[in-house]
ROSE-4610 file (N, C-alpha, C; in Angstrom, 1 decimal, always signed):
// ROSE-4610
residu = [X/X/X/X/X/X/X/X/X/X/X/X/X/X/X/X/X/X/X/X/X/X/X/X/X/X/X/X/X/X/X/X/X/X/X/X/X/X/X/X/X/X/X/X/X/X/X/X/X/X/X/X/X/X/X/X/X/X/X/X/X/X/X/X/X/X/X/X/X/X/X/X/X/X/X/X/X/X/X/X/X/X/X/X/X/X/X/X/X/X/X/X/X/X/X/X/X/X/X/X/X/X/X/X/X/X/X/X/X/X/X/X/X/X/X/X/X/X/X/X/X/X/X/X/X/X/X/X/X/X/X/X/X/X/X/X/X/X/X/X/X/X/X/X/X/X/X/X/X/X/X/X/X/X/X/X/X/X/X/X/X/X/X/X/X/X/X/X/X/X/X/X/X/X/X/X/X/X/X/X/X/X/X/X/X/X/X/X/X/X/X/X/X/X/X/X/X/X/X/X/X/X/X/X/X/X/X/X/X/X/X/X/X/X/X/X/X/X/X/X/X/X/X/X/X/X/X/X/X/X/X/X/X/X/X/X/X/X/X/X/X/X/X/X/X/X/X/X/X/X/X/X/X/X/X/X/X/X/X/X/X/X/X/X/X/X/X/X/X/X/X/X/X/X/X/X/X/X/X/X/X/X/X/X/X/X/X/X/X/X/X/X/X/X/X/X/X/X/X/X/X/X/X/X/X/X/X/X/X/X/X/X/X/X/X/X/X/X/X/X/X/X/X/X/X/X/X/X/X/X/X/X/X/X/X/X/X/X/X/X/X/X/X/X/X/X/X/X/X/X/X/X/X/X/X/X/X/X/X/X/X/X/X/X/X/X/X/X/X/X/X/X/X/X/X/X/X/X/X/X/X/X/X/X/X/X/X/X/X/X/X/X/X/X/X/X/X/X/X/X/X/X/X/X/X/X/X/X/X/X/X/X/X/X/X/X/X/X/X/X/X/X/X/X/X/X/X/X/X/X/X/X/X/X/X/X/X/X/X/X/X/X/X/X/X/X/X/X/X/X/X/X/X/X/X/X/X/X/X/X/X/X/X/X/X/X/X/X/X/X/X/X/X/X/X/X/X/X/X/X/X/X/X/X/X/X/X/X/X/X/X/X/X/X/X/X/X/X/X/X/X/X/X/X/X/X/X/X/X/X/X/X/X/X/X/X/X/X/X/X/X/X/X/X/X/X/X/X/X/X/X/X/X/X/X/X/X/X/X/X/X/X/X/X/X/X/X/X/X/X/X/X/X/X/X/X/X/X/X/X/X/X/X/X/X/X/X/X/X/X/X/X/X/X/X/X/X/X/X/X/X/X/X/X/X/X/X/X/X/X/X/X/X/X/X/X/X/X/X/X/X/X/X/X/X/X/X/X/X/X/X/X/X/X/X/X/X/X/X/X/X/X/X/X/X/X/X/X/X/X/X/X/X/X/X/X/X/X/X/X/X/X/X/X/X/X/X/X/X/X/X/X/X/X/X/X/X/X/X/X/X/X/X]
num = [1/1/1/2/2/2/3/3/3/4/4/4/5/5/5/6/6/6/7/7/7/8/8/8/9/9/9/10/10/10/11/11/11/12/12/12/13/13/13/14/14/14/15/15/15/16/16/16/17/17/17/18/18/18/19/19/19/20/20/20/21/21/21/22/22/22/23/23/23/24/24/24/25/25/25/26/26/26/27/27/27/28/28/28/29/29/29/30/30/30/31/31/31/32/32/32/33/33/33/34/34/34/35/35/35/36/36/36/37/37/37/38/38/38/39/39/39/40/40/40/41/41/41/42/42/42/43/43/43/44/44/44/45/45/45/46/46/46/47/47/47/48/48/48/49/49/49/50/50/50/51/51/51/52/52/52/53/53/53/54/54/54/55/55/55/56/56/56/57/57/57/58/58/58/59/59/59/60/60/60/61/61/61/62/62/62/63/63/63/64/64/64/65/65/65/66/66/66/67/67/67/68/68/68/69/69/69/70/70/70/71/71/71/72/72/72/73/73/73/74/74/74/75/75/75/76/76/76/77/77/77/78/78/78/79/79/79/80/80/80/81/81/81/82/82/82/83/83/83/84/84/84/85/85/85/86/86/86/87/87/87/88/88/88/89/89/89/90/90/90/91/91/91/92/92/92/93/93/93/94/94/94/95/95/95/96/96/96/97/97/97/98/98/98/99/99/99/100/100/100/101/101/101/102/102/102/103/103/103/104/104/104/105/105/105/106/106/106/107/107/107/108/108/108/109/109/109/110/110/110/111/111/111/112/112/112/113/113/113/114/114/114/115/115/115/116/116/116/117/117/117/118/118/118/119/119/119/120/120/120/121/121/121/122/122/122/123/123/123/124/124/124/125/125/125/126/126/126/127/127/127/128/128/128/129/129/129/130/130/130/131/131/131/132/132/132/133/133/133/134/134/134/135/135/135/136/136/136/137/137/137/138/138/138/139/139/139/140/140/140/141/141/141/142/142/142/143/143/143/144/144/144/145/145/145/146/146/146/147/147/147/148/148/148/149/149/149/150/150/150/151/151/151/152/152/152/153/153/153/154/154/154/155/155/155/156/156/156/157/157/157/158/158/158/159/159/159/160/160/160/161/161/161/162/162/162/163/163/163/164/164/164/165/165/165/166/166/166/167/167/167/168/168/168/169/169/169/170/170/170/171/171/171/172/172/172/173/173/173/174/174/174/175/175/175/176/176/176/177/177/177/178/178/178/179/179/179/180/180/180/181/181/181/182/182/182/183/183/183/184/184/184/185/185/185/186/186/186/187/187/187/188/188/188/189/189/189/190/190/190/191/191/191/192/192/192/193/193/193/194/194/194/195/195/195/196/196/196/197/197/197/198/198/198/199/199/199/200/200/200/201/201/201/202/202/202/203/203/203/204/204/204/205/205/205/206/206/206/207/207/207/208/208/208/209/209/209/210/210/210/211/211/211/212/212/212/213/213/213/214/214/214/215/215/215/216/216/216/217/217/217/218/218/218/219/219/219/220/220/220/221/221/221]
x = [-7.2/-6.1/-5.6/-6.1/-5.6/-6.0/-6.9/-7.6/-6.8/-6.2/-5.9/-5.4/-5.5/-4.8/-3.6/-2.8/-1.3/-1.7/-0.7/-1.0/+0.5/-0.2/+0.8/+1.8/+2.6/+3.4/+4.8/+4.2/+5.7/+4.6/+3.9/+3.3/+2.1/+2.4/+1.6/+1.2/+0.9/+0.5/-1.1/-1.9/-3.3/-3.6/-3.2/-3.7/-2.6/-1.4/-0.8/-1.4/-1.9/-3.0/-3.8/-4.4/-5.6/-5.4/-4.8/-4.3/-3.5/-2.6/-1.5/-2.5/-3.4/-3.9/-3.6/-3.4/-3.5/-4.6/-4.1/-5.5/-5.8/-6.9/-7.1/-8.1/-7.8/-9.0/-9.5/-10.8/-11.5/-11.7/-10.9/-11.3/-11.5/-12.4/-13.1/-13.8/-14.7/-15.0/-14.6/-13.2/-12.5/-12.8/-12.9/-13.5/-14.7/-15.6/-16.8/-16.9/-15.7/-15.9/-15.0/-14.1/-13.5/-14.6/-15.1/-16.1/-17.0/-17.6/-18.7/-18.7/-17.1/-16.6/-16.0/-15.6/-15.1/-14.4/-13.5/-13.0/-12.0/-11.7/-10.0/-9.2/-8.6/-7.4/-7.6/-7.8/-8.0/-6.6/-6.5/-5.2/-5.8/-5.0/-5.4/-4.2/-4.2/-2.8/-3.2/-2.1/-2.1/-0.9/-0.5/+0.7/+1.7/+2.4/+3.4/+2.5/+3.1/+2.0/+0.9/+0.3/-1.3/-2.1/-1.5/-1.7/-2.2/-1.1/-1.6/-1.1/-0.1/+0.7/-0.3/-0.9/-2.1/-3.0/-3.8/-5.2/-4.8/-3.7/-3.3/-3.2/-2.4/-2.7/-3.7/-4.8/-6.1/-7.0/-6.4/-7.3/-6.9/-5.5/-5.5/-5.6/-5.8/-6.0/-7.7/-8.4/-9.9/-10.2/-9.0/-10.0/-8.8/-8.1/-7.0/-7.8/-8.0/-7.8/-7.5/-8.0/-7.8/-7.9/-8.5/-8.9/-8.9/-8.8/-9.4/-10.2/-11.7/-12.6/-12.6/-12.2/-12.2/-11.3/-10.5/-9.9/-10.5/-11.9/-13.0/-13.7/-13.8/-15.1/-15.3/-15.9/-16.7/-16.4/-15.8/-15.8/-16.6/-16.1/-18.1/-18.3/-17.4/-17.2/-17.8/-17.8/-18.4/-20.0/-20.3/-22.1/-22.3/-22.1/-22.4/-22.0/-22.6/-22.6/-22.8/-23.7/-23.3/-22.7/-22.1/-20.7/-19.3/-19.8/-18.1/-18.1/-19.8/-20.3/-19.6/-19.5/-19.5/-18.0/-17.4/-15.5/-14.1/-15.3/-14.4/-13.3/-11.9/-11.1/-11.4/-11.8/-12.7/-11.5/-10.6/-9.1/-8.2/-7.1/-5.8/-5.4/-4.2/-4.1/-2.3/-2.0/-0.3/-0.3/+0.7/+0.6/+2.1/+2.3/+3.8/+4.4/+5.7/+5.3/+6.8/+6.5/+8.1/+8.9/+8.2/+8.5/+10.2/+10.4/+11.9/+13.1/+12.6/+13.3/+14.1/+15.5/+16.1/+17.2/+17.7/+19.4/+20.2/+21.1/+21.4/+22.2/+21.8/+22.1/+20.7/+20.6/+19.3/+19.7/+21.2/+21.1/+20.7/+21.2/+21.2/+19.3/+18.9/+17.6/+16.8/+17.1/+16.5/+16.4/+17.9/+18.1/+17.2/+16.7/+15.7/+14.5/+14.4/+12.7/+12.3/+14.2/+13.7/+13.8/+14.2/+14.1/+12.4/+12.2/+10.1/+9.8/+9.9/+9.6/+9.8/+10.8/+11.2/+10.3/+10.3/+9.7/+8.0/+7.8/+6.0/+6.0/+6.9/+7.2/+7.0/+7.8/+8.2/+6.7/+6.2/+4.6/+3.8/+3.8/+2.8/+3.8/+5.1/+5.7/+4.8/+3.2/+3.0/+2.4/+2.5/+2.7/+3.4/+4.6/+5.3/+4.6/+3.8/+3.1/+2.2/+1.0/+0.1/+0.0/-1.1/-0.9/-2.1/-2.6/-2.9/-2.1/-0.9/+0.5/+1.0/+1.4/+2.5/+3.8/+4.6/+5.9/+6.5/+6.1/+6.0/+5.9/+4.8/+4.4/+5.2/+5.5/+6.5/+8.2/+8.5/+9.3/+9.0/+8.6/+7.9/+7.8/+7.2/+7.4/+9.2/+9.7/+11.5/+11.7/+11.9/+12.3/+11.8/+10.3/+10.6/+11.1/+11.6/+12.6/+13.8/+13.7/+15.6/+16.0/+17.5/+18.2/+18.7/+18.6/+19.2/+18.4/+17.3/+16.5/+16.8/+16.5/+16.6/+15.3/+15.6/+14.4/+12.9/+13.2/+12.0/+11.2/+12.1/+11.3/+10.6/+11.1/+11.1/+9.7/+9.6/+8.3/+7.4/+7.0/+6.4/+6.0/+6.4/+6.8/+5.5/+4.8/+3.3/+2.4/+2.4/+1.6/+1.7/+2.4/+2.8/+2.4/+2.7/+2.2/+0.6/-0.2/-1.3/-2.0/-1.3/-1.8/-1.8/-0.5/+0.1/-1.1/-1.6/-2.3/-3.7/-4.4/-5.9/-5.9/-4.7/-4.6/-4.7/-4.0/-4.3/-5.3/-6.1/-7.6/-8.8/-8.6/-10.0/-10.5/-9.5/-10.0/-9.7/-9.7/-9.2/-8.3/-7.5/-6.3/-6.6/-6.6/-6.8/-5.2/-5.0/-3.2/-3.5/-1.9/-2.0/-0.9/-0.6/+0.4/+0.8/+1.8/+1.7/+3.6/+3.4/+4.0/+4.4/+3.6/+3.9/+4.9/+4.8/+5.6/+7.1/+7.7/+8.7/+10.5/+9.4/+11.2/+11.4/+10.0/+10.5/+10.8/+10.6/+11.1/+12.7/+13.0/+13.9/+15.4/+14.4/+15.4/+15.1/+14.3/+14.0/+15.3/+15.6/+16.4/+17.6/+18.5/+19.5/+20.0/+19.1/+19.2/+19.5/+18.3/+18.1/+16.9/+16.0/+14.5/+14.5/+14.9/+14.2/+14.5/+15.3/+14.9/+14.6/+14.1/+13.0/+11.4/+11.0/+10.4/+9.8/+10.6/+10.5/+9.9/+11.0/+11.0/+9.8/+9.2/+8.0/+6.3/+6.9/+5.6/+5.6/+6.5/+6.2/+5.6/+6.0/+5.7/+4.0/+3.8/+3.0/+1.8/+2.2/+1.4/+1.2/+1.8/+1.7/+0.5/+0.9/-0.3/-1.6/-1.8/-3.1/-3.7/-3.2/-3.5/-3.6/-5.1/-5.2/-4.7/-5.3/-4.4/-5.9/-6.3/-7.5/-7.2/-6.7/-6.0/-6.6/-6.3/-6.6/-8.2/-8.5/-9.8/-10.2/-9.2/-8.8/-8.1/-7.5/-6.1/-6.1/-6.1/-5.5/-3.7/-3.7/-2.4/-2.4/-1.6/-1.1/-0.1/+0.4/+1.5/+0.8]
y = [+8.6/+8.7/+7.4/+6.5/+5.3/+4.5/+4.9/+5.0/+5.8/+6.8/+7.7/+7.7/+7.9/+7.1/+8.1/+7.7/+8.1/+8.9/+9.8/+10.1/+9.4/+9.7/+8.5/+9.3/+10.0/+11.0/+10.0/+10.2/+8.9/+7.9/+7.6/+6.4/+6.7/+5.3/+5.6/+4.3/+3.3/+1.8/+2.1/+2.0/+2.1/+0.5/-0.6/-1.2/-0.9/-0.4/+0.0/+0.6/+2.0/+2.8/+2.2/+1.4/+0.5/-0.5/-1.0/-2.0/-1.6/-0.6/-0.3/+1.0/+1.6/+2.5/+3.7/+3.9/+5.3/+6.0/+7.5/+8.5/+8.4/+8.1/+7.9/+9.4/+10.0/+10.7/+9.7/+9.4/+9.0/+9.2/+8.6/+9.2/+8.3/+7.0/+5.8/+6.3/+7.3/+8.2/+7.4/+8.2/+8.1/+6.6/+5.6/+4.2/+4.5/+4.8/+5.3/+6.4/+6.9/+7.8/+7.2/+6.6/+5.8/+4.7/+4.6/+3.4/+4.3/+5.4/+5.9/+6.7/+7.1/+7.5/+6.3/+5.6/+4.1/+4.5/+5.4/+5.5/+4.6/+4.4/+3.0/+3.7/+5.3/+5.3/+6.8/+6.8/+8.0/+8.4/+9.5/+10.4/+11.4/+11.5/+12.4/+13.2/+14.5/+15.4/+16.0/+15.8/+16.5/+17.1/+18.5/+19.0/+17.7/+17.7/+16.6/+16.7/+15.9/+15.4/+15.6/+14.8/+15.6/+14.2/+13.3/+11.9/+10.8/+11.5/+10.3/+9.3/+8.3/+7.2/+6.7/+7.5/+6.6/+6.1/+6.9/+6.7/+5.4/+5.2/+4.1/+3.0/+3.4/+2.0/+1.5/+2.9/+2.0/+1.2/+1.6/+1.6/-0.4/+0.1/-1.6/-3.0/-2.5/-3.0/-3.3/-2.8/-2.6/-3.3/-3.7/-4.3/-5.7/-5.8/-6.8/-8.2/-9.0/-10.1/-10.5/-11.5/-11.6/-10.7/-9.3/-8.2/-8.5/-7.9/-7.9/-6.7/-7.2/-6.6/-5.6/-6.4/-5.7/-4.2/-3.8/-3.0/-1.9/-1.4/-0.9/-0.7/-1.6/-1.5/+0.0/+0.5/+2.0/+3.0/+2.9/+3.8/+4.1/+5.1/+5.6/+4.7/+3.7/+2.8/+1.8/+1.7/+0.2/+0.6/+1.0/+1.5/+1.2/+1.2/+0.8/-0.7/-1.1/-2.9/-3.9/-2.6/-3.4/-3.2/-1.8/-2.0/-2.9/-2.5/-3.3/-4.9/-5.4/-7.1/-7.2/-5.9/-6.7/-5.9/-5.7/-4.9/-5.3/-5.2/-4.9/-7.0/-6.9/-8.5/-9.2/-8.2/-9.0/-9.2/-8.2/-7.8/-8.7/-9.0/-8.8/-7.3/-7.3/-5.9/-5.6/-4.4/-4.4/-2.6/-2.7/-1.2/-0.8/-0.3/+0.1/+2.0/+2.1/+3.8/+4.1/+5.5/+5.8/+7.0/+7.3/+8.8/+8.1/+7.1/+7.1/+6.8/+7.2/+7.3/+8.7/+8.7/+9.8/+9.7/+9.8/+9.4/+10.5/+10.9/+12.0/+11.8/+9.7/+9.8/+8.6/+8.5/+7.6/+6.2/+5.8/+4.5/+3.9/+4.8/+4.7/+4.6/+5.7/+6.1/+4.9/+4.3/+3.0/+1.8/+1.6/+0.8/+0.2/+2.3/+2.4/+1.6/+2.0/+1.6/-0.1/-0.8/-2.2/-2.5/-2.2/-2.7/-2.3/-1.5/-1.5/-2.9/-2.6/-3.8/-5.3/-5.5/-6.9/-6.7/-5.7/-5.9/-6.0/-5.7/-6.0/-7.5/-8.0/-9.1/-10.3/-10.1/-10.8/-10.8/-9.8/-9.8/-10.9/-11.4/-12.1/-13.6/-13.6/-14.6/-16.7/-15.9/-17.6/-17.7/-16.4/-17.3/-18.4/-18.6/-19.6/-20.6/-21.0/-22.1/-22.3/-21.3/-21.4/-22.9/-23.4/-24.8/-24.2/-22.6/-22.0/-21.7/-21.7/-21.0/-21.7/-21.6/-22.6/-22.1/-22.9/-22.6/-21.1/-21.1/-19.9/-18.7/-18.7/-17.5/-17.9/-18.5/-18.5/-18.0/-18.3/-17.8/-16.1/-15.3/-14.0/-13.8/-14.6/-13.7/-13.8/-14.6/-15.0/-13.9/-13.4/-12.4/-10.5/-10.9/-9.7/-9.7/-10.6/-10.7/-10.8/-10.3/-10.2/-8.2/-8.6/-7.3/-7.1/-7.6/-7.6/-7.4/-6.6/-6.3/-5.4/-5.9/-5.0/-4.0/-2.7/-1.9/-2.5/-3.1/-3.5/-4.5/-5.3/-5.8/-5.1/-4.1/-3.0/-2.6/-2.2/-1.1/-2.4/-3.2/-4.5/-5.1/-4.4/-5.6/-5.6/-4.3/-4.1/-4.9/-4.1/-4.7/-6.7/-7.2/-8.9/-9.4/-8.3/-9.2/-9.1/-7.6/-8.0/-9.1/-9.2/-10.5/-11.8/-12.3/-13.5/-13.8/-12.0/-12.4/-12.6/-12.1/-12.4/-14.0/-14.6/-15.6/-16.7/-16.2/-16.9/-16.8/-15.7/-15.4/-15.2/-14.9/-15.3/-14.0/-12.8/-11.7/-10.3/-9.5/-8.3/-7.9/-7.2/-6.2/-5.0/-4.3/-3.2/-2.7/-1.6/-0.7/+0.6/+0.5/+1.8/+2.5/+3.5/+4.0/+5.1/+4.9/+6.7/+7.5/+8.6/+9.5/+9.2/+9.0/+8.8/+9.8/+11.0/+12.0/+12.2/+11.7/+11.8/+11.3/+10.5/+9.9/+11.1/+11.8/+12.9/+14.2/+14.3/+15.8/+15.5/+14.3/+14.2/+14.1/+13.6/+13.2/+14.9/+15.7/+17.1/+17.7/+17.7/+18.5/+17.8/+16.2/+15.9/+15.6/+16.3/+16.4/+14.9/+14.3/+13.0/+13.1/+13.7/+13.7/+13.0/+13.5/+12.8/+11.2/+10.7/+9.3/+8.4/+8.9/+9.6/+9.1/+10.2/+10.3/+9.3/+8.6/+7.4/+6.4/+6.1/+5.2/+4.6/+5.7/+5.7/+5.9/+6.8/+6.6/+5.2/+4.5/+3.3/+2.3/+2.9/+1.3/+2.2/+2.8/+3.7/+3.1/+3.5/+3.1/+1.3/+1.0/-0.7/-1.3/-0.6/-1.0/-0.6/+0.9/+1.5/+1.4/+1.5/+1.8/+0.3/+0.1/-1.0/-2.9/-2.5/-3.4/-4.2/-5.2/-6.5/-6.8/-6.9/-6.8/-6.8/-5.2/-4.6/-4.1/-3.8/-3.5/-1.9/-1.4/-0.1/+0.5/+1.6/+2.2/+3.3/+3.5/+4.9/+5.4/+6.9/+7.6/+8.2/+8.7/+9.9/+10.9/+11.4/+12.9/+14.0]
z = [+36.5/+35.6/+35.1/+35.6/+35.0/+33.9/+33.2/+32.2/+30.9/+31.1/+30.5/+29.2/+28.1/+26.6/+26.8/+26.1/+25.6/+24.1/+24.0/+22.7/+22.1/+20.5/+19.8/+18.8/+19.5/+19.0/+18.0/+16.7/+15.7/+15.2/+15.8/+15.5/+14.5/+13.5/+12.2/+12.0/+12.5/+12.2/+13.3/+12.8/+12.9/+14.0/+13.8/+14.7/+16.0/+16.0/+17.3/+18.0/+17.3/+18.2/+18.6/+18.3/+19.0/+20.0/+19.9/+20.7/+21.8/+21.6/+22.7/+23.4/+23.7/+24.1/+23.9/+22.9/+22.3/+22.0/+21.9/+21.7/+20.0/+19.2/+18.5/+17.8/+16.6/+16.3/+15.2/+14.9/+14.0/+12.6/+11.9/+10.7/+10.1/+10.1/+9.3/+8.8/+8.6/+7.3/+6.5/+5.9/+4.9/+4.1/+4.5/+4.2/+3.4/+4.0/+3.2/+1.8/+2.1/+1.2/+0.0/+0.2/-0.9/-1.7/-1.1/-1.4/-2.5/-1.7/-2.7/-3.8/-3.6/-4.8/-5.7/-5.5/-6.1/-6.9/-7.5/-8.5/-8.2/-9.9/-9.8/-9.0/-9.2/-8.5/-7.9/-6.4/-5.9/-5.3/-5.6/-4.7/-3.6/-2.8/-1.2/-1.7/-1.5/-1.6/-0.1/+0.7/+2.1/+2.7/+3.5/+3.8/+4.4/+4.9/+6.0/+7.3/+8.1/+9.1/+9.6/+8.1/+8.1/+8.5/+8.7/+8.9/+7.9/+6.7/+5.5/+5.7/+6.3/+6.7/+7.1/+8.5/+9.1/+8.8/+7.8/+7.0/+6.3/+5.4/+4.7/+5.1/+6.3/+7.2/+7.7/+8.2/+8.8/+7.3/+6.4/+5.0/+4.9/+5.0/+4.8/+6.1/+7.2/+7.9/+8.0/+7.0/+7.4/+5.6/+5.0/+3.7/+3.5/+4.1/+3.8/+4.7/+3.0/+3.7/+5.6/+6.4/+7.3/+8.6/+8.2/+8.9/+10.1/+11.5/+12.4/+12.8/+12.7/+12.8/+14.6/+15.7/+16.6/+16.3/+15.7/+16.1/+15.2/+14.9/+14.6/+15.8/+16.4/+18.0/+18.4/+18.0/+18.7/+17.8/+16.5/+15.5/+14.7/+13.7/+13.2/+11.9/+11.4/+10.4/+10.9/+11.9/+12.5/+12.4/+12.7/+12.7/+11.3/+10.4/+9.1/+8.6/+9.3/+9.6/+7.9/+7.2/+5.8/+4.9/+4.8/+4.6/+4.9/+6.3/+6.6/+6.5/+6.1/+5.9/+4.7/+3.8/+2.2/+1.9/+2.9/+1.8/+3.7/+4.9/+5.7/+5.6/+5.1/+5.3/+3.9/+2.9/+1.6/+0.4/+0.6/-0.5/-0.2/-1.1/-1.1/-0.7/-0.2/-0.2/-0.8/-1.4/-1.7/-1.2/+0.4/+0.9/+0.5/+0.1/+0.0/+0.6/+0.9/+0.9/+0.6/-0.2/-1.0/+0.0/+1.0/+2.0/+2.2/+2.1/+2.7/+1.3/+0.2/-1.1/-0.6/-0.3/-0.3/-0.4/-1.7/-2.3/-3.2/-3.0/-3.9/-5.4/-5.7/-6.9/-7.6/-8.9/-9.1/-8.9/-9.1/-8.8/-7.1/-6.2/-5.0/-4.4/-5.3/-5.0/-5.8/-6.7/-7.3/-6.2/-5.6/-4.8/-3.9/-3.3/-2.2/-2.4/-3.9/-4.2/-4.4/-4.5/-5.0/-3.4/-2.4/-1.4/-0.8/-1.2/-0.7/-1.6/-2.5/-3.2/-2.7/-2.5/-1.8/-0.4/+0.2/+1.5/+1.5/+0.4/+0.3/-0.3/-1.5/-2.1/-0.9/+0.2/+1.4/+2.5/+2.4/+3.0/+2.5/+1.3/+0.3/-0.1/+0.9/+0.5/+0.7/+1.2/+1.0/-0.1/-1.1/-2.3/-3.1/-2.6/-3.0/-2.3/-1.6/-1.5/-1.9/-2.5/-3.3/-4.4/-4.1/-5.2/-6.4/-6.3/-7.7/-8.6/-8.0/-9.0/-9.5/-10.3/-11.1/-10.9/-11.9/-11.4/-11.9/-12.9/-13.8/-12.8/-12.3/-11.6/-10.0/-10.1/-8.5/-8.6/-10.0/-9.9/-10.1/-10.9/-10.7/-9.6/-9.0/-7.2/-7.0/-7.0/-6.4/-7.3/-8.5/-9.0/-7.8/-7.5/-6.8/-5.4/-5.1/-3.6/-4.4/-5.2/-5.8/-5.5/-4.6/-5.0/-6.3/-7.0/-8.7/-9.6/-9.3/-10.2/-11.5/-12.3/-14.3/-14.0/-14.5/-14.5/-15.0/-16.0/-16.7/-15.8/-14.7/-13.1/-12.3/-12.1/-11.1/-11.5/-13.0/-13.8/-13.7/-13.6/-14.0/-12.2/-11.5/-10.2/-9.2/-9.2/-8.8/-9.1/-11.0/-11.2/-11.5/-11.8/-11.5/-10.1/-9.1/-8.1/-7.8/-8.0/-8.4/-8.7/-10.2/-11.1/-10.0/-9.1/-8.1/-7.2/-6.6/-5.6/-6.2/-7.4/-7.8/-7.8/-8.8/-8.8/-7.9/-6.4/-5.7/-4.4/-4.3/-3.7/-4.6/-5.6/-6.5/-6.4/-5.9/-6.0/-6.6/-6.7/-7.5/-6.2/-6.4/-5.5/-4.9/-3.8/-3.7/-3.4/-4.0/-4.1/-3.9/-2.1/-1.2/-1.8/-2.3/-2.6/-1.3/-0.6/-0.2/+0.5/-0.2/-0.7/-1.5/-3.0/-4.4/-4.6/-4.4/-4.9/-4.6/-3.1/-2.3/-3.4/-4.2/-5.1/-6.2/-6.7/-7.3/-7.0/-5.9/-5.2/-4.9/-4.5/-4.4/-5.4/-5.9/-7.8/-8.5/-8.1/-8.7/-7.8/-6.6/-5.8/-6.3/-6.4/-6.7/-8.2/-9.5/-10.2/-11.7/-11.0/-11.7/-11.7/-12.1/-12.5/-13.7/-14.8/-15.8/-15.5/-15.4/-15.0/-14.2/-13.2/-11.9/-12.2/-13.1/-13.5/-14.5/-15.2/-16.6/-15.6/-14.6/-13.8/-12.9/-12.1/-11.5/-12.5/-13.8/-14.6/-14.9/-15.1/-16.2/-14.6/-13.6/-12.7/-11.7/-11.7/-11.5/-12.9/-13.9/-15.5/-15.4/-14.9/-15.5/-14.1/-13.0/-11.7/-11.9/-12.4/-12.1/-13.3/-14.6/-15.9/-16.5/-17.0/-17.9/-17.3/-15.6/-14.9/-14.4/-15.5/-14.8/-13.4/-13.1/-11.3/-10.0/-10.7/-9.6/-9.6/-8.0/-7.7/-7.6/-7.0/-6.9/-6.2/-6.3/-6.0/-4.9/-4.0/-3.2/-3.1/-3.6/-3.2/-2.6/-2.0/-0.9/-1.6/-1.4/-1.9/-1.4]
C-alpha cells in the first residue's frame, strides 16, 4: 500500500500529477496527433470535466522551451524518441485559459480577460531583458502588464507577444487556448454578447489569422 498513487481529484497542472504521485491516465497520444494533423489551429470540443485543462497543460509542458523531459518517463509519448528529439522543449509557448471569465456586465468581464493577459505577459517577463528587443518592443510588453488596457491592446495583445517571443528565441510560437468559448456563454447569458463577441473575434483573429508568428494553435471549448 505504500506505493499506492493518489488520485488527483481538482488537479489540472500535468507536471503536479507527475511529480506529486498521482494516478495519471495517459493520454500523450494527443501530442502525436496534433503533430500529424499539424494544422495552424486545431480545436478539441469536449463536455466539462472531460480533462481539457489537463491535456493543455501536458501540451505545454511537453513543447515549451526548457521542457522537462523526465516527467514523460514511461508514457506512450516517450517511446517515440524522434519525435519527442525534434518538438519535445523546441517552442515558445503562450497557455492562457478563459474558464474563469464570469461577470455579469462586459466591462467587468473585460477586466477578467486583461488580467489572463497580464498574467501570461508576466510568464515571459524576461523579456524585458532580452538584448534582441529594443526598446520599442519592450515597451509593448509593459503595455501588456498594464491594468489600463484600450481595447485595441487587448485585440492585439496575443498576437504582439507572439511577435516578442519569435523575436527573442528565433522561433515560431506555439498558442494554447482553452475554454475559448466560456466569455461567450457567459456574455450570451448576461446579455452583452454582441460586444463579447467583437471583442474575442478581433483578439482570437489577430493571433491565429495571418499571424508569421505563430507555429501553431490548439483550442479547447
Amino acid at each position: 500500500m505504500e506505493n499506492q498513487f493518489m488520485i488527483p481529484i481538482g488537479i489540472e497542472d500535468f507536471k503536479e500529477i507527475r511529480e506529486e504521485g498521482y494516478y495519471y491516465v495517459d493520454k500523450t497520444a494527443l501530442i502525436e496527433q496534433v503533430l500529424d494533423k499539424r494544422s495552424k489551429v486545431t480545436l478539441f470540443t469536449r463536455p466539462r470535466r472531460f480533462g481539457k485543462t489537463l491535456n493543455m497543460s501536458m501540451l505545454r509542458y511537453f513543447f515549451e522551451i526548457g521542457a522537462d523531459s523526465t516527467l514523460f518517463n514511461g508514457l506512450y509519448i516517450s517511446q517515440n524518441a524522434e519525435l519527442c528529439e525534434k518538438y519535445m522543449g523546441k517552442y515558445p509557448v503562450i497557455a492562457i485559459s478563459l474558464k474563469g471569465v464570469d461577470a455579469d456586465s462586459y466591462t467587468k468581464a473585460k477586466a477578467q480577460i486583461i488580467k489572463i493577459i497580464n498574467r501570461e505577459a508576466r510568464r515571459h517577463r524576461l523579456l524585458l531583458k532580452s538584448e534582441k528587443l529594443d526598446s520599442f518592443d519592450k515597451e509593448l510588453l509593459t503595455q501588456l502588464l498594464s491594468r489600463n488596457m484600450e481595447e485595441d491592446t487587448i485585440t492585439s495583445s496575443l498576437q504582439e507577444l507572439t511577435e516578442l517571443l519569435e523575436a527573442h528565441f528565433s522561433k515560431k510560437v506555439v498558442v494554447l487556448i482553452d475554454e475559448y468559448d466560456v466569455p461567450l456563454a457567459k456574455a450570451y447569458e448576461n446579455g452583452y454578447y454582441n460586444e463579447m463577441v467583437l471583442l474575442i473575434r478581433n483578439l482570437f483573429g489577430n493571433v491565429l489569422k495571418t499571424n508569421d508568428s505563430l507555429a501553431f494553435a490548439v483550442l479547447t471549448g
